[in-house]
C-alpha positions as CSV (number, residue, x, y, z in Angstrom):
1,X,0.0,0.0,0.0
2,X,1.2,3.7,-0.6
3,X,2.3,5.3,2.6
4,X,2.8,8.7,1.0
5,X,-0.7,10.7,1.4
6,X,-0.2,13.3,-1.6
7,X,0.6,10.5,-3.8
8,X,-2.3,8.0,-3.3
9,X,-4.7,11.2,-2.9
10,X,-2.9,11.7,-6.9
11,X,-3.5,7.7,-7.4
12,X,-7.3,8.0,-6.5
13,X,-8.1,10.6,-8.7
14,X,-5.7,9.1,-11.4
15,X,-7.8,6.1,-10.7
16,X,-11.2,8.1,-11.3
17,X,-9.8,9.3,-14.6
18,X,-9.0,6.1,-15.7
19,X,-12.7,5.2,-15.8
20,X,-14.3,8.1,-17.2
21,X,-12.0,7.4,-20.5
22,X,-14.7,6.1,-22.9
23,X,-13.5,3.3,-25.1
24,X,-14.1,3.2,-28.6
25,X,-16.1,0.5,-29.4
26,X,-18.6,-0.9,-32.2
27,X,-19.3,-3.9,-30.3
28,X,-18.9,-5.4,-26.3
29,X,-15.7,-6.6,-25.5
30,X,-14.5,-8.6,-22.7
31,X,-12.0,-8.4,-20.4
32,X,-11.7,-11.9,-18.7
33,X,-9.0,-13.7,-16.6
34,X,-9.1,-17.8,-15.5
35,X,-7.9,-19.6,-12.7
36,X,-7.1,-23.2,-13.9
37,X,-6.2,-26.7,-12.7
38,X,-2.3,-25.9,-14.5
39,X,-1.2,-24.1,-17.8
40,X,-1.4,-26.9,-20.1
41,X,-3.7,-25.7,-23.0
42,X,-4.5,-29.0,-23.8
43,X,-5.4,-30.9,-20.2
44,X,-5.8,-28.4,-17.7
45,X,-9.4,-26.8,-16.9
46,X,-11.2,-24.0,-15.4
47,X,-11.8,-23.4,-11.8
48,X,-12.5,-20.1,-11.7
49,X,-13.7,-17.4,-14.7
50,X,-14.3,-13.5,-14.5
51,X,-15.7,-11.3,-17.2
52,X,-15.6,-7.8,-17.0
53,X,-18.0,-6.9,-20.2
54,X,-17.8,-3.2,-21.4
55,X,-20.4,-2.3,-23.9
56,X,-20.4,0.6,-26.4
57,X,-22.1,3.1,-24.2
58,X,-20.1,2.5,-21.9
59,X,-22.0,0.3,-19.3
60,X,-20.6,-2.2,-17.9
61,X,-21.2,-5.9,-16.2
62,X,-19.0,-8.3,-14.4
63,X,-19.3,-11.7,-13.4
64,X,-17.2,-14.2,-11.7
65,X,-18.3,-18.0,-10.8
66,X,-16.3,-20.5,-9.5
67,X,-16.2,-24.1,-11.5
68,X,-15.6,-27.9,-10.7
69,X,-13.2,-29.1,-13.4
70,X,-13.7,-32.6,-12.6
71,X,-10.2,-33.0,-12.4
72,X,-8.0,-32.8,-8.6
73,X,-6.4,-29.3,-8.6
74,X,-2.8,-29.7,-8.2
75,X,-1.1,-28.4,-4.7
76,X,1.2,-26.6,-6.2
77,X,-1.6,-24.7,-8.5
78,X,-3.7,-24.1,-5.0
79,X,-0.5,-22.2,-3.3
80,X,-0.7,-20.2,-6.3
81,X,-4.6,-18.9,-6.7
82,X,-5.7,-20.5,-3.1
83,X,-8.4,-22.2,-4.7
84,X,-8.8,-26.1,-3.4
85,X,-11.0,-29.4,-4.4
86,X,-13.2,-28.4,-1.4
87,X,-13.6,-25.0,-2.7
88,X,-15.0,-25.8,-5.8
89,X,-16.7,-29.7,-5.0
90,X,-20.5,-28.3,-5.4
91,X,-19.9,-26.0,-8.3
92,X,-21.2,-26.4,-11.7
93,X,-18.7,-28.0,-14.1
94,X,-17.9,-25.9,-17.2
95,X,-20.2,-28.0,-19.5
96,X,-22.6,-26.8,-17.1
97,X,-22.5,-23.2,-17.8
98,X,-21.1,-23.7,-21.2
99,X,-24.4,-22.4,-23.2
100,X,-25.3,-19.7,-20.9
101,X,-21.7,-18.1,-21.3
102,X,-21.2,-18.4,-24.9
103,X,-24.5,-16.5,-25.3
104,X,-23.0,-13.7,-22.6
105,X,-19.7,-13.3,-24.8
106,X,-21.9,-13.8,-28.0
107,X,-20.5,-10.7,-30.2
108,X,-18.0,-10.0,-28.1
109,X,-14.3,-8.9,-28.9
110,X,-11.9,-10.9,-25.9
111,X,-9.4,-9.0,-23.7
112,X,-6.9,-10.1,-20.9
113,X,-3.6,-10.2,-19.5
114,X,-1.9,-13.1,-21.1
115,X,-4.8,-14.0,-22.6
116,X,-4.0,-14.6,-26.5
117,X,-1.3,-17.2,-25.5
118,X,-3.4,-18.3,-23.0
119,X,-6.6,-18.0,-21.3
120,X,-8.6,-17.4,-24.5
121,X,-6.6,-21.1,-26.1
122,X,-8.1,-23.0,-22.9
123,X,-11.6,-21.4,-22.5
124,X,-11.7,-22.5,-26.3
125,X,-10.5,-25.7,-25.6
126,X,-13.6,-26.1,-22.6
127,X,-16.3,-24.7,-25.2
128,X,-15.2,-27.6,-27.9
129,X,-15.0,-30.3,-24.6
130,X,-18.3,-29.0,-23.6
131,X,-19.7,-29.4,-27.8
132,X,-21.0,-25.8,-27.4
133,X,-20.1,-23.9,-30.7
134,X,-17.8,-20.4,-29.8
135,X,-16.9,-19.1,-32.8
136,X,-13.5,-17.0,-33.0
137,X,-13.2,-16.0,-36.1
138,X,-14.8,-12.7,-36.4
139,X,-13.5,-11.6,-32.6
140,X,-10.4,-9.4,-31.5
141,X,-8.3,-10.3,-29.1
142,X,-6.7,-7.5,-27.1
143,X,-3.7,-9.1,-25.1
144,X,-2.9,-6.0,-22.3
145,X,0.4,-8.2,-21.5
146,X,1.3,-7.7,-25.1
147,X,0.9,-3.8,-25.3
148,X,2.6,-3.5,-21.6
149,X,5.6,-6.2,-22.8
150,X,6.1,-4.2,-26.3
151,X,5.7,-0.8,-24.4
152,X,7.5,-1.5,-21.1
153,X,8.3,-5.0,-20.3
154,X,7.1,-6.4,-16.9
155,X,4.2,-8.4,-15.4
156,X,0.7,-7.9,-14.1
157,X,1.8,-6.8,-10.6
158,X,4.7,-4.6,-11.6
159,X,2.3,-2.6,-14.4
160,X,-0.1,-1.9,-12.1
161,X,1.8,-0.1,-9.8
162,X,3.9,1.3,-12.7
163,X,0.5,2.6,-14.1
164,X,-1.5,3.0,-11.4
165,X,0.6,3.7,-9.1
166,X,-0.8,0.9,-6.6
167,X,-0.3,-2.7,-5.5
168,X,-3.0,-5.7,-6.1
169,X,-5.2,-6.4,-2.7
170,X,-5.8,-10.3,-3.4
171,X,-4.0,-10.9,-6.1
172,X,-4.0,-14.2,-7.7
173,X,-8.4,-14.2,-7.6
174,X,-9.7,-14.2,-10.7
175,X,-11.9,-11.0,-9.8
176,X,-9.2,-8.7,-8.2
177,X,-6.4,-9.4,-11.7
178,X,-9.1,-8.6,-14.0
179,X,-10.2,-5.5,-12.3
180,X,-6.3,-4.6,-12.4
181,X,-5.6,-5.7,-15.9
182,X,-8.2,-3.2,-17.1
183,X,-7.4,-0.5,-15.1
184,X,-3.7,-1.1,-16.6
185,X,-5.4,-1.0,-20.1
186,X,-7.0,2.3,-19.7
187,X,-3.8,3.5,-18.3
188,X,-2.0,2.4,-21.4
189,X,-4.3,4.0,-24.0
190,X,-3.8,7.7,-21.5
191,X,0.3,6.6,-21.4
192,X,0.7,5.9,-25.0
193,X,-1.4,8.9,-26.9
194,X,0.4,9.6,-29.8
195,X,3.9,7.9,-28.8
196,X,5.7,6.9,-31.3
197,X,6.9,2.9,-31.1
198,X,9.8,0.8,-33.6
199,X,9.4,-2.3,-34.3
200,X,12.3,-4.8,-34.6
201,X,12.6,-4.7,-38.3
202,X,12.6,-0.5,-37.9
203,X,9.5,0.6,-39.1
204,X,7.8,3.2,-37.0
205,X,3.9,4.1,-35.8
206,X,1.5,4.9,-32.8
207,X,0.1,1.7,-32.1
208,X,-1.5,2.3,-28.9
209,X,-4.9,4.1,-29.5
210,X,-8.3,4.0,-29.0
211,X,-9.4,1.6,-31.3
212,X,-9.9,-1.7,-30.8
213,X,-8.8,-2.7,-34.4
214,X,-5.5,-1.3,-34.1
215,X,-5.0,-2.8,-30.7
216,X,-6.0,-6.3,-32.3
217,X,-3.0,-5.8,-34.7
218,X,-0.2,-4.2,-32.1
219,X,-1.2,-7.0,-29.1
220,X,-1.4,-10.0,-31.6
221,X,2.4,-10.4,-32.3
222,X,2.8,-14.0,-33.4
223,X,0.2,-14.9,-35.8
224,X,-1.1,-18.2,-34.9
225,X,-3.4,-20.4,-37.0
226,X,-4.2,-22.0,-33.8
227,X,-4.0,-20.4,-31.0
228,X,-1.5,-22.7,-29.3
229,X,0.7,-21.0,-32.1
230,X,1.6,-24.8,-33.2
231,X,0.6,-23.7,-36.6
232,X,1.5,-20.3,-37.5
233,X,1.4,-17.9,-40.8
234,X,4.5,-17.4,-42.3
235,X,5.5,-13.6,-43.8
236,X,3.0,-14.9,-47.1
237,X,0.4,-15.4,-44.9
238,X,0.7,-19.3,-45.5
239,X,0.4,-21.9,-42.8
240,X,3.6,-23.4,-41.5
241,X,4.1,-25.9,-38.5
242,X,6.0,-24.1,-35.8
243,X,7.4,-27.3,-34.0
244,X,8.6,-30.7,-34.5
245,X,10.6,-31.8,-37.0
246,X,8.7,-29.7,-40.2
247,X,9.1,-26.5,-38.7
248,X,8.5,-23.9,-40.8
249,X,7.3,-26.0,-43.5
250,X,3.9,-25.6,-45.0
251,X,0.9,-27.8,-43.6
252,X,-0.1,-28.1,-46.9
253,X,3.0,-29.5,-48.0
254,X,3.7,-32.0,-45.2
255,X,0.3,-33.1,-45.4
256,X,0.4,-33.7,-49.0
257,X,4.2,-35.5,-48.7
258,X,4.0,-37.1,-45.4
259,X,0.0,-38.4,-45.1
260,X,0.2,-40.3,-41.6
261,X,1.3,-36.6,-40.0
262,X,-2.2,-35.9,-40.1
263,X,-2.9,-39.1,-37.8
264,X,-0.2,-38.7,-35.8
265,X,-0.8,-35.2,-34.8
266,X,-4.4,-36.4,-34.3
267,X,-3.8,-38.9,-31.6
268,X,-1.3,-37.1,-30.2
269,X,-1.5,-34.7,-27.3
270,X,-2.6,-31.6,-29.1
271,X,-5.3,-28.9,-28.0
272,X,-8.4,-29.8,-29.9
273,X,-8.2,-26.7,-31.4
274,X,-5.2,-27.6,-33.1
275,X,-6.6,-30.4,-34.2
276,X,-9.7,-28.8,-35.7
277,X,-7.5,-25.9,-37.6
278,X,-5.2,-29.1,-38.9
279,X,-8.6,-31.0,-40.3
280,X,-9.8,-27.7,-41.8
281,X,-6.7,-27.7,-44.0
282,X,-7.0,-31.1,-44.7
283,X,-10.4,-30.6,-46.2
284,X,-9.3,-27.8,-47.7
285,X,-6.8,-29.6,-49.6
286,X,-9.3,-32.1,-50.6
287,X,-12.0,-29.6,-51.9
288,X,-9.6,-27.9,-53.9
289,X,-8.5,-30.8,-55.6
């Protein structure tokens, strides 16, 4: 906590500006952060999910429920977010809830700390275990990790007190990092008004603005077929595998040249989404035939 009184009487009113900015926005978007089971895209589940949801005019709606994943939570996961089997025994498992939040996010851009690498790749991964259809392909994805990483460099707890100018009271709950992450992304857009960023091949622009468009572009930085970023797009906008032994080889290609690939990677331990980007290239392939 601040000890200095002029400076967190400066903090609380930075903090009141922070929320009167009024985001740009032609649809909802969500800011949302997960406590899981582990971070393995592919295995891991939810335990615990909040949404911020900010809509055009400005209104705004949170909600946080605990889920049972169905799986034992693993100690060392518990000592992180302090969330135990006991805690989450009578909840409602995500397949549960599975309809009634795809229709809450329905239309909605995605936003979080992290979140393109992972907690939007696992909450997919629920929606396909839970055979509820959550379309992606027409969302953006704001990753606030990515703008603070390009922009600054550090983690949740060290950007909000570099933004904010406070420390997180309970961090590591799902409700109290989301709150932060968006008052670090309304931070940002003030911060970075007109300032000028270089990329790494030397080409110059203001990425950070109001528009969640231009965000989409600056925050996604690898461009992943799949989330997982096991299939990516290479500089011709082509799929390449970006593992294993064909790295950086088309899918296309492989598949074509090496058949069983497509089994293999099938069986194997691969997010589902993975799997269903691979089979849409597959099919692809065979309708253009």
């Amino acid at each position: 906590m601040l000890t200095n009184p002029i400076r967190s009487v400066y903090s609380l009113f930075k903090t009141i500006d922070l929320f009167m900015i009024q985001l740009n926005l032609t649809r909802p978007i969500a800011f949302f952060d997960l406590e899981t089971t582990g971070v393995n895209i592919a295995s891991d589940r939810i335990i615990e999910l909040s949404i911020l949801k900010v809509m055009p005019d400005g209104n705004k709606e949170i909600k946080t429920k605990r889920i049972n994943p169905t799986i034992p939570i693993p100690p060392q996961s518990s000592e992180i977010h302090g969330i135990y089997d006991n805690d989450v025994a009578n909840e409602p498992t995500f397949r549960g809830i599975a309809k009634s939040l795809a229709e809450f996010l329905k239309n909605c851009d995605l936003a979080g700390y992290n979140s393109n690498k992972f907690d939007i790749p696992i909450l997919v991964e629920e929606f396909i275990r839970a055979e509820v259809d959550f379309d992606i392909k027409n969302r953006r994805f704001i990753d606030v990790q990515n703008i603070f990483h390009q922009m600054e460099q550090r983690t949740l707890k060290a950007a909000y007190k570099f933004y904010c100018g406070k420390e997180i009271i309970n961090a590591h709950s799902a409700q109290a990092d989301i709150e932060a992450t968006y008052e670090v992304f309304l931070a940002q857009l003030e911060r970075y008004d007109n300032v000028e960023f270089e990329d790494k091949k030397g080409v110059k622009s203001i990425p950070v603005k109001n528009d969640i468009k231009a965000l989409h572009d600056f925050t996604n930085i690898h461009k992943n077929a799949d989330l997982a970023g096991r299939i990516v797009y290479n500089e011709q906008g082509v799929e390449v595998f970006n593992f294993g032994k064909h790295i950086g080889k088309p899918v296309e290609q492989v598949l074509k040249d090496e058949p069983s690939y497509y089994a293999w990677m099938m069986n194997g331990d691969f997010p589902l989404y993975t799997k269903r980007v691979l089979t849409d290239i597959k099919l692809r392939m065979a309708f253009n035939r």
